[in-house]
C-alpha positions in Angstrom: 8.4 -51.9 -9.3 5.8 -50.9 -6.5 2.2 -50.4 -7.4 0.0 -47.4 -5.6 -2.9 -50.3 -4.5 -6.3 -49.2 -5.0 -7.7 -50.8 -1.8 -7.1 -47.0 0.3 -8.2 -45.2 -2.9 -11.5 -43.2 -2.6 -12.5 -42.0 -5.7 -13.9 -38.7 -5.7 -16.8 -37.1 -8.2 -16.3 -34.0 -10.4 -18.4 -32.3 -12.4 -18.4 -32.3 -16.3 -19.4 -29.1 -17.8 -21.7 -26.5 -16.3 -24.8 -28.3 -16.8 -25.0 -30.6 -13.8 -23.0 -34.0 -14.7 -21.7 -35.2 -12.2 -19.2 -38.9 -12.9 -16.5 -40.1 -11.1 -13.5 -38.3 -11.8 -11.6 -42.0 -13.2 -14.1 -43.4 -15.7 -14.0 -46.9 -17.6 -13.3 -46.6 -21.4 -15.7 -50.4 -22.2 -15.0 -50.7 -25.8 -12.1 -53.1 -24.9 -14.8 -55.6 -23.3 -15.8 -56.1 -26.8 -12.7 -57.5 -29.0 -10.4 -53.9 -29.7 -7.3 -55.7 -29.1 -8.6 -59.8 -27.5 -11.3 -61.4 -27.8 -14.8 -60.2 -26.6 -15.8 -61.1 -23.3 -18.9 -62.5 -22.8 -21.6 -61.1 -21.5 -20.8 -62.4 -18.3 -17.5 -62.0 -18.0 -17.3 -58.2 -19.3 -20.5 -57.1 -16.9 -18.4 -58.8 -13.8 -15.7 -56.3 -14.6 -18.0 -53.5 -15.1 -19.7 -54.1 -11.6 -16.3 -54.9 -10.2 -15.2 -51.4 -11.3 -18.8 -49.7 -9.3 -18.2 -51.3 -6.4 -14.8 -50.2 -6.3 -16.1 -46.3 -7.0 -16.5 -45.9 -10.6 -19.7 -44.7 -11.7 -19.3 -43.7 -15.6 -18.4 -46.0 -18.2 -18.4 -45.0 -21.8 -19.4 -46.7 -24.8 -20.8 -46.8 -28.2 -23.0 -48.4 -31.2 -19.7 -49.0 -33.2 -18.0 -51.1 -30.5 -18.3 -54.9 -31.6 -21.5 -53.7 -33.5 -23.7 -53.4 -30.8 -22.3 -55.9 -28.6 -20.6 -53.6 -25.7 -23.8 -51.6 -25.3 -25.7 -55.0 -25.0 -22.8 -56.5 -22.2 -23.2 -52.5 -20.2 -26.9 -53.8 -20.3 -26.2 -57.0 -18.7 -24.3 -55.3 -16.2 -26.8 -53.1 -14.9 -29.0 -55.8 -13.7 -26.9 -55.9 -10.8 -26.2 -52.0 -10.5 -28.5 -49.3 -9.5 -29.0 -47.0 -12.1 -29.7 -43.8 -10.8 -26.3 -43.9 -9.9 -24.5 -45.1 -13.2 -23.4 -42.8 -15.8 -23.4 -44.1 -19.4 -21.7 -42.1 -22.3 -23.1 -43.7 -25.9 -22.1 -42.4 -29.8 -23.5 -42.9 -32.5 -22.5 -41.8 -36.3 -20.3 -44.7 -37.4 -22.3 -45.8 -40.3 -19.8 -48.7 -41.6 -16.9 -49.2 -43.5 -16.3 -49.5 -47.6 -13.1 -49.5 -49.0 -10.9 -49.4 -45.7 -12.4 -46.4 -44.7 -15.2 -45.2 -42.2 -18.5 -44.1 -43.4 -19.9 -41.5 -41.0 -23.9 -40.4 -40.8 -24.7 -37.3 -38.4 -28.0 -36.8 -40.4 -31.0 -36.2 -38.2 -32.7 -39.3 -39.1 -29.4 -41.5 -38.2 -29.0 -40.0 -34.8 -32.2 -40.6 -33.6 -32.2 -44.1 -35.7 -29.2 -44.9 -33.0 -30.6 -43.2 -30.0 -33.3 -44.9 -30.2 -31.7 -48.4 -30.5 -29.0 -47.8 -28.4 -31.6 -47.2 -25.6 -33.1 -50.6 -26.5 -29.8 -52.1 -26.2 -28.7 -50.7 -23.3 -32.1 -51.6 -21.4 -32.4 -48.0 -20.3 -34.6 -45.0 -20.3 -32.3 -42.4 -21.1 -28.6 -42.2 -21.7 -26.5 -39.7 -19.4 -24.0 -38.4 -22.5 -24.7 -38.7 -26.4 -21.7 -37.8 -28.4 -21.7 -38.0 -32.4 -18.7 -40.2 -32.4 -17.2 -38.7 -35.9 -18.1 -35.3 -37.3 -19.8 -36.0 -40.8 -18.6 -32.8 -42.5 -21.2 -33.7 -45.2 -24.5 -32.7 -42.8 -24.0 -29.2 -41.0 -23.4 -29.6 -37.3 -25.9 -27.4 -36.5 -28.4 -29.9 -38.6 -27.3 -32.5 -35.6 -26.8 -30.8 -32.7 -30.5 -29.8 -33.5 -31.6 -33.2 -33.4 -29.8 -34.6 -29.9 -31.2 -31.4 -28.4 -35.0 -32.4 -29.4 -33.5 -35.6 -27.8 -32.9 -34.1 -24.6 -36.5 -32.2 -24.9 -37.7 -35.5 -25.2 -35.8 -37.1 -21.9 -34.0 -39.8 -23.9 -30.5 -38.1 -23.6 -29.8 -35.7 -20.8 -26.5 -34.3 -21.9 -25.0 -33.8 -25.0 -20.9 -34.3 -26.1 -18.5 -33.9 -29.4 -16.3 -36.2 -29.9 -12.9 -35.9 -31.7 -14.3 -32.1 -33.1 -12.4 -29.1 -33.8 -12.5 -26.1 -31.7 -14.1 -24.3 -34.6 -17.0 -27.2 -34.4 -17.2 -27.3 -31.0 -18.0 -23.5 -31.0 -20.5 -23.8 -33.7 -22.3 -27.3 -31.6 -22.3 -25.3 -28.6 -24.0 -22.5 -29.8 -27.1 -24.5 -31.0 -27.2 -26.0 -27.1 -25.0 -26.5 -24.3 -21.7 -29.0 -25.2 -21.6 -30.4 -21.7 -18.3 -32.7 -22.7 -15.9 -33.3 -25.7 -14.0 -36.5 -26.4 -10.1 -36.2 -27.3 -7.6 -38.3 -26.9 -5.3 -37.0 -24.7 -1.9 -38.7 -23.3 1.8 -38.2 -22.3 2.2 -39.0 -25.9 -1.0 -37.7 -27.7 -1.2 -34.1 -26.7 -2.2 -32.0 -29.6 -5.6 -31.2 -28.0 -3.6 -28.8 -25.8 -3.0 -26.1 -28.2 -6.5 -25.2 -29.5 -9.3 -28.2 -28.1 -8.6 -27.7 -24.4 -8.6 -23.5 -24.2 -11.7 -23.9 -26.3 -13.5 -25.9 -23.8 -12.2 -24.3 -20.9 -13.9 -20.7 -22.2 -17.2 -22.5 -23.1 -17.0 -24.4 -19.6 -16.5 -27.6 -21.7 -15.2 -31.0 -19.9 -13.0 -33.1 -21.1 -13.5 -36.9 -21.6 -10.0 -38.5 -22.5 -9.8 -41.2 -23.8 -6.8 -43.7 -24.5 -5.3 -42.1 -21.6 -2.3 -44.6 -21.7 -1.6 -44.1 -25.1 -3.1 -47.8 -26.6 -0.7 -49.6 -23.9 2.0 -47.8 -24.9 2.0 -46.5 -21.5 1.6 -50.2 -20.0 4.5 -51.5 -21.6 2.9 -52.4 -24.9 6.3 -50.5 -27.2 5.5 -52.7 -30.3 3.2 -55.4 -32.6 4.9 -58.1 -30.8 1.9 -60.4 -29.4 -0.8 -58.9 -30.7 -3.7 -60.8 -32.2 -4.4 -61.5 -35.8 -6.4 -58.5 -37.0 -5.9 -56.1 -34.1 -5.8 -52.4 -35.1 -2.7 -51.6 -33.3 -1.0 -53.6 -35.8 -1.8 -50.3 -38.4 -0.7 -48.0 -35.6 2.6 -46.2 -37.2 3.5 -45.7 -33.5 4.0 -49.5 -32.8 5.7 -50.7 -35.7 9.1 -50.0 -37.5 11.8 -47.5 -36.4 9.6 -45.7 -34.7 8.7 -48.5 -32.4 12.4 -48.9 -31.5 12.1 -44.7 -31.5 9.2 -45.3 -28.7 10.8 -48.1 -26.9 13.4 -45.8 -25.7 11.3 -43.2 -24.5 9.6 -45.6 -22.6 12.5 -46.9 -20.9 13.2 -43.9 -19.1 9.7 -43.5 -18.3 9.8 -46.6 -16.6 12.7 -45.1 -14.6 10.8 -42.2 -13.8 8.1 -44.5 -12.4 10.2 -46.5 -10.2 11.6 -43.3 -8.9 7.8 -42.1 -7.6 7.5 -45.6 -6.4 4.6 -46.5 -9.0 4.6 -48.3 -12.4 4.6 -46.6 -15.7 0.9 -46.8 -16.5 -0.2 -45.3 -12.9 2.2 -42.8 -13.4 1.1 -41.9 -16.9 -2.4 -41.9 -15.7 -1.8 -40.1 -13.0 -0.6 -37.2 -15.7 -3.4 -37.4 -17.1 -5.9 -36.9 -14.0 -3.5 -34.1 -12.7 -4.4 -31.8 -16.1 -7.3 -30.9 -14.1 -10.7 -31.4 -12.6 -12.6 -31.1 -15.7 -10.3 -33.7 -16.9 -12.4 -37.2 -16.5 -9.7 -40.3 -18.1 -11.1 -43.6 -19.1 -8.4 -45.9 -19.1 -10.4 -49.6 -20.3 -8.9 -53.1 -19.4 -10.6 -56.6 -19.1 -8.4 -57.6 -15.9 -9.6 -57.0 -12.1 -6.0 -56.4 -11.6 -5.0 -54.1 -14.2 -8.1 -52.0 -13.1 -7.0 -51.7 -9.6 -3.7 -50.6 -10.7 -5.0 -48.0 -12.6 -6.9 -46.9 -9.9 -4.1 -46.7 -7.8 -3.1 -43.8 -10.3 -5.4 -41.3 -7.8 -2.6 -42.0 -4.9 -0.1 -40.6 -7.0 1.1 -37.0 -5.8 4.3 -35.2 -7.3 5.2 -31.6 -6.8 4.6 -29.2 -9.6 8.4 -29.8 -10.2 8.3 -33.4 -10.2 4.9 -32.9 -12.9 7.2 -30.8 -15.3 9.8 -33.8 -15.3 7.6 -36.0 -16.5 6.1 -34.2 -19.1 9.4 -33.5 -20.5 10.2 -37.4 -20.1 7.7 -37.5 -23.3 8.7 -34.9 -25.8 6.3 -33.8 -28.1 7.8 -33.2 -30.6 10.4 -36.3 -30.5 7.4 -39.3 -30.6 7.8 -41.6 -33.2 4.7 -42.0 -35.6 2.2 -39.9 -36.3 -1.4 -40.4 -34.6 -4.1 -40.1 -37.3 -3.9 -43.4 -39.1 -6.5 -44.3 -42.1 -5.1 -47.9 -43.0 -8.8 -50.2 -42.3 -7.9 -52.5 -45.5 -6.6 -55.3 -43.1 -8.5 -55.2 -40.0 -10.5 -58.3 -39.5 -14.6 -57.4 -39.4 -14.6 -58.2 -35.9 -12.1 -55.1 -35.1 -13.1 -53.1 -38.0 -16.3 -52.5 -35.7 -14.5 -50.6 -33.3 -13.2 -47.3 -35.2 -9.6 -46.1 -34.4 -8.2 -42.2 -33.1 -7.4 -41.7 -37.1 -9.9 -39.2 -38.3 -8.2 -35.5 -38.9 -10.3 -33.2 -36.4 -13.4 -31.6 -38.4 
């Protein structure tokens, strides 16, 4: 199966929101660097694929507080010794207060979001931070109550633009109107796509970008159709989608995926990607990996060009409504510490 090689790729900058961000339009989802489904890289190791991924045209890499407990804003930091910053975009969150009793405990108080502004900066090493998302709406603290908090924040310099992440239209409406919602955070993928019926045409009115992350569907998309080889404690072992009937449900619609690829002349996961990025320009993917390789397959994804015809067929290839599994999960009970510090897609949209 041919690859699209990234070597010939250039990849090009679009703007998020109408407020002035500007990232490259393929961004780097980082929380991976830090132990989601391997072991963490070190510091080293995870800031060499980081500045790997700038020199090859990548400019905004996401992260958060949550992600290995502070440990992938820390190995961002150690990256950026070697990369000018003025031309780096970071995305932090904050909001994920713990976990007790297998679930997530979630603080958008005013006092925590500044609590984890403020530290994040001191993590990261930096002055500001480009994008500041409340990584969980806490329905328990009005959203107004926050959003007027990160906008003092953004008086104050130490954020310049503010996002929502994993909201409801209603919430983005109500965020937005307190100050400008420059991005939300969805997850959004050939098999993930309920953000198309109400999230999207909201942000879209409000001139709203979209951030989408797990853009090949947790490896699904990569050829990951089951639990098979995961390590102990990963969180894709909870994932309804990856276990049971519906696995051997997914594997199939996978397998003529895969056939759909090698008829482009790409692989699955560029192809997928490539859906994703084709949704529009105020669509901005983070697809995260801790291999050189993988990464400059996916950005091979930006050489993929299909017809409007050729778009429709694969988007049928993944039914909607015919995905085993449904997406929002709750099940923390078993995950290991070490993953339960990175918080899964499974929160019903507030």
């Amino acid at each position: 199966m041919k690859e699209k090689k990234a070597a010939t790729v250039e990849v090009p900058m679009a703007k998020v929101g109408t407020q002035g961000l500007k990232v490259s339009k393929l961004g780097f989802g980082c929380s991976g660097l830090s132990g989601i489904f391997n072991d963490p890289l070190s510091f080293e190791e995870g800031a060499a694929v980081i500045v790997d991924a700038f020199h090859k045209g990548v400019t905004f890499f996401d992260t958060s507080d949550a992600y290995g407990n502070g440990h992938n804003e820390l190995l961002i930091a150690h990256a950026l010794k070697h990369l000018p910053r003025e031309k780096v975009q970071i995305a932090s969150k904050f909001g994920i207060a713990g976990f007790m009793d297998g679930r997530i405990l979630i603080d958008g108080s005013p006092e925590y979001a500044r609590k984890c502004c403020q530290e994040s900066l001191k993590r990261l090493g930096v002055d500001y931070i480009d994008l500041y998302f409340p990584h969980r709406v806490d329905t328990t603290v009005p959203i107004e109550h926050t959003m007027n908090e990160l906008k003092k924040l953004v008086e104050e310099g130490k954020i310049k633009y503010i996002g929502m992440c994993e909201a409801s239209a209603e919430t983005i409406r109500r965020a937005h109107a307190v100050h400008p919602i420059t991005a939300a955070q969805m997850e959004w993928s050939l098999w993930t796509r309920d953000v198309e019926d109400e999230i999207i045409p909201v942000c879209r009115e409000l001139g709203i970008g979209v951030i989408a992350y797990s853009p090949l569907g947790h490896g699904f998309f990569a050829g990951r159709t089951g639990t098979e080889g995961l390590p102990e404690g990963s969180i894709l072992a909870l994932n309804p989608r990856f276990n049971g009937e519906n696995a051997v449900k997914n594997r199939k619609i996978y397998m003529r995926f895969a056939e759909l690829a090698e008829k482009h002349g790409c692989t699955p996961p560029q192809l997928a990607l490539a859906w994703v990025l084709h949704q529009g320009e105020d669509v901005i993917p983070i697809p995260g990996t801790t291999k050189v390789e993988h990464f400059d397959a996916n950005i091979g994804s930006l050489n993929v060009k299909l017809s409007e015809e050729e778009w429709e067929e694969v988007s049928a290839a993944v039914p909607r409504d015919k995905i085993g599994g449904e997406r929002d999960i709750e099940l923390f009970t078993s995950c290991s510490w070490k993953f339960a510090n990175t918080p899964l897609p499974a929160i019903p949209l507030q």
